[in-house]
N, C-alpha and C positions, 0 to 999 in steps of 0.2 A: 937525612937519607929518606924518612916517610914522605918529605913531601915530592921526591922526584916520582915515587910510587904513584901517588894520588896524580901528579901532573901526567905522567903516561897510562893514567889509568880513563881520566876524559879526553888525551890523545886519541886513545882508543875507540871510545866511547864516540869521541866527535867523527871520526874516519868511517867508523861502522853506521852513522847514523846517514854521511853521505853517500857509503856504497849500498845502504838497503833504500834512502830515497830515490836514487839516480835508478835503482835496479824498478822499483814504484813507477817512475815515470816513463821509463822504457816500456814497461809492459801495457801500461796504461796506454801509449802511443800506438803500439801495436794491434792493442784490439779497437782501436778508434778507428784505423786505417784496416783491419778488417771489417771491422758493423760497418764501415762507407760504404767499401766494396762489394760487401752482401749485399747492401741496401740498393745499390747502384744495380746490382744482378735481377734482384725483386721488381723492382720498378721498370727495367726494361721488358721482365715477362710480365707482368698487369700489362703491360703495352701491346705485348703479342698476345694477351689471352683475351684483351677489348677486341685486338682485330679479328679472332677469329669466333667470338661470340659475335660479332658483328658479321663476318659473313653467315654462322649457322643460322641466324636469325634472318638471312636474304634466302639462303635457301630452305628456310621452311615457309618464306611466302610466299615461296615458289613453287611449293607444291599443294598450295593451296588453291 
């Protein structure tokens, strides 16, 4: 009778270790594909903040 205990006891133990890794690598996924997506937002404005340093820099030597 103790050992069906101990056998459903690393039943358990095995099932809880793959619902808290799978829930690990969901999350993990999730914020991988948000840092992209911030990153991919960052990078587009460095893009628009070069162009527009870039024109402020035409028109101050133009008023010079």
């Amino acid at each position: 009778m103790q050992g069906w205990i101990v056998v459903a006891a690393w039943c358990f133990a095995a099932l809880f270790a793959i619902v808290l890794l799978s829930f690990a690598i969901y999350e993990i996924n999730w914020k991988l594909r948000r840092l992209n997506t911030d990153r991919d937002r960052l990078t587009q404005l460095a893009v628009e903040l070069a162009a527009v340093g870039e024109e402020l820099q035409t028109a101050a030597e133009r008023l010079r």
